[in-house]
N, C-alpha and C positions, 0 to 999 in steps of 0.2 A: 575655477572662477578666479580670476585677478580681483583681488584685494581692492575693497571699494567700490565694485560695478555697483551692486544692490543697496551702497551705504548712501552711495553720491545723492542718491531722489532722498533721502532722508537728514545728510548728515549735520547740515546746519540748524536743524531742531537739535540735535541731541549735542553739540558741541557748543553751543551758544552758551556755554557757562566758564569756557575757557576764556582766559582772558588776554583776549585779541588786542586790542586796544594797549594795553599795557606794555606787550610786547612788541608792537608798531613803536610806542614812544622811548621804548628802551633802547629799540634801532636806532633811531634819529641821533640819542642821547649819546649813543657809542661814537656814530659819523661826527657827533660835534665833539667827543672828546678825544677824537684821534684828526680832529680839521680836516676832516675827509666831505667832501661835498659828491656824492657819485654823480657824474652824468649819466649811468644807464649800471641798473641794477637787474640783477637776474636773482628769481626764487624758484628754488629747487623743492620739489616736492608742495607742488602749490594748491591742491585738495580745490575747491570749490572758490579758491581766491581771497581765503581771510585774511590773508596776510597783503595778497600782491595788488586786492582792489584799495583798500585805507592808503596803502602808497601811492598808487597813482594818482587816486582823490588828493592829493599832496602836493603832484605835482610833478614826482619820479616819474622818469622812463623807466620799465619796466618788461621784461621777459618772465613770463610763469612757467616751468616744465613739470609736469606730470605724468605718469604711465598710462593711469584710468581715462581709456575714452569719457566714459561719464560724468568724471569732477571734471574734466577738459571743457565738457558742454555746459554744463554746472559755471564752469568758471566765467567761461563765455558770455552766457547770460549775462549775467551779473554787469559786465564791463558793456555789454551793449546798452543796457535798460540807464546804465547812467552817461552814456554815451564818452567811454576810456576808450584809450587808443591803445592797448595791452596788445602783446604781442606773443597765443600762447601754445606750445607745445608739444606735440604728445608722444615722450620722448621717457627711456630710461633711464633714470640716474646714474647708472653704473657703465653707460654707453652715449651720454648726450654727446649731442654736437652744436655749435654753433657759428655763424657765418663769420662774427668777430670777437673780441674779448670785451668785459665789462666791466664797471670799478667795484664793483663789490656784489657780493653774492648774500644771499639768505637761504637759509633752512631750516625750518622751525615744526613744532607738534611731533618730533620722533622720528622722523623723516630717517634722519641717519641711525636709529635703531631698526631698522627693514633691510643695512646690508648684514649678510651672513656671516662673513666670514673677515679675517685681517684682512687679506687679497683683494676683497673689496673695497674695504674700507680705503685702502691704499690708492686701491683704481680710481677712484670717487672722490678723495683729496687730490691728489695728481691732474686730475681734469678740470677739479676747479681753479687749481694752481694754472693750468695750460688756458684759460683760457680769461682768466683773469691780470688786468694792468696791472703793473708793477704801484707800490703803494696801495693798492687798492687792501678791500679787508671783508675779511667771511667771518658769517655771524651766522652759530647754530645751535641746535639745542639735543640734548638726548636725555632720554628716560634713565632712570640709574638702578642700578644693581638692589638696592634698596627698595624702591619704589615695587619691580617686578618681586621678590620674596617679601620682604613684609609686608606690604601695603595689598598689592593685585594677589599673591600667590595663589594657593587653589579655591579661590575663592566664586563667588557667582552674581552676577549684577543682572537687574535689568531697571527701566526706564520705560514710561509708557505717555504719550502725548493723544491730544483729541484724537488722531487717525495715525497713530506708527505706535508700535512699543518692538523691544529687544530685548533677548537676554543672553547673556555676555559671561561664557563659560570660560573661568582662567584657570591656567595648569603654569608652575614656571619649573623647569630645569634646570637645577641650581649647577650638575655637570658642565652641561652645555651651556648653561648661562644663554639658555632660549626662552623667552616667553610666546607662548601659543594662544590665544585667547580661540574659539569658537563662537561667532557669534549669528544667532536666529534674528531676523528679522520679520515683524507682522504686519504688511503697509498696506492702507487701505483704497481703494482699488473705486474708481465709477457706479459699477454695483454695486456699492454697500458692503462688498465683501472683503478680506483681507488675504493679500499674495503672501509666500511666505515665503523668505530663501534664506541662504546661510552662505557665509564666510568664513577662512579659515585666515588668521593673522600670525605670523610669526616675529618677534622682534628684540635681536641679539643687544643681550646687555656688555655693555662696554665700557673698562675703567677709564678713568681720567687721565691717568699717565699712559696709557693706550693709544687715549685721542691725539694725547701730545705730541707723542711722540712719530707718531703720524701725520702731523702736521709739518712739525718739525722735515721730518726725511722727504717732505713735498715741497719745501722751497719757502714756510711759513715762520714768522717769527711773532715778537713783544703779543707770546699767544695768553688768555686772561679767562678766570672762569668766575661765573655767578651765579649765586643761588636762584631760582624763574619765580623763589618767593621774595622778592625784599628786593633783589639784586645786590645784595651781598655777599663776603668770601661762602662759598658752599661746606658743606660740613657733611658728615657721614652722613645722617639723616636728609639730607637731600634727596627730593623728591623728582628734581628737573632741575639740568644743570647747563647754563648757558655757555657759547664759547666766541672768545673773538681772537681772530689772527690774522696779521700784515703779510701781507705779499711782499717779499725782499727779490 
């Protein structure tokens, strides 16, 4: 099962603690502090649209791409009931396309912890560099080394709402520097009864001089990172670590 089909009907209960909003105005706050006004923004890895609806509400043009048909339709919603003009796609990260280039890009909630391997990572920088204006600027975020061994490691979570509950089995691979979560879902269903299905998550932890330098060999410069608590310089203990870099 691709990651997300079963989460999508669910995901905006159990995420609604993230904080959206914050991360909307840290965007804005980055474009004014590099005098960047985008005419047309693209968001990679756009889950159910938390990120790419607040923007359009804004007033951005906007491109959402995602993999899962279902946050696709998920997203969709959302942008028809407030009547957005989004424009959204159901498309891999690691292979999108698009008709023209944009002035800056977005990737947030982990997004770029889902590719595997350097090779990807490289392909995935390279394509946003390819299709992104010159001056423009990419703004993202990933989960940190930290976060997956001490905080998530083999630990067990679950959450439970009027009609959904989960429970969120983590194992991390400190070799591999993979985190694997397993996650059950129990959604309840017309009949009074509840569906049950499972997801399997995998999501490579990745240093900061990694990303960089990745960036960097992609055509990226005056690259910046921050804490996703405070938005200050990030430190070991960083939990989530933001990134911004120019298009040269």
């Amino acid at each position: 099962m691709t990651p997300y089909e079963s989460f999508a009907r669910v995901y905006d209960i159990f995420m609604a603690d993230m904080p959206v909003d914050e991360w909307v105005s840290f965007i804005e706050r980055l474009w004014a502090a590099n005098c960047h006004q985008p005419g047309l923004v693209l968001d990679i890895g756009c889950g159910t649209g938390a990120v790419t609806v607040p923007l359009a509400k804004k007033g951005y043009d906007i491109i959402g791409i995602v993999i899962s048909e279902d946050m696709l339709s998920a997203a969709r919603q959302k942008a028809d009931d407030l009547d957005l003009d989004i424009l959204f796609l159901n498309q891999d990260m690691r292979a999108f396309e698009l008709f023209g280039t944009v002035d800056s890009v977005v990737c947030v909630c982990d997004t770029v912890n889902y590719l595997q391997t350097d090779d990807e990572l490289m392909r995935f920088f390279g394509l946003v560099s390819n299709y992104m204006n010159y001056g423009g600027l990419f703004i993202f975020d990933i989960s940190t080394e930290y976060k997956f061994a001490e905080v998530l490691s083999d630990n067990t979570f679950c959450d439970i709402t009027e009609n959904a509950a989960y429970i969120w089995e983590n194992t991390y691979d400190a070799d591999k520097r993979v985190n694997e979560y397993l996650v059950t879902f129990f959604i309840g269903n017309p009949s009074g009864q509840y569906d049950r299905f499972q997801e399997l998550h995998e999501l490579r932890a990745f240093h900061a001089d990694e990303i960089i330098s990745a960036l960097e060999s992609s055509g990226f410069s005056d690259i910046k990172t921050y804490d996703a608590d405070g938005f200050g310089p990030p430190s070991d203990e960083s939990e989530r670590i933001f990134f911004s870099a120019l298009k040269h």
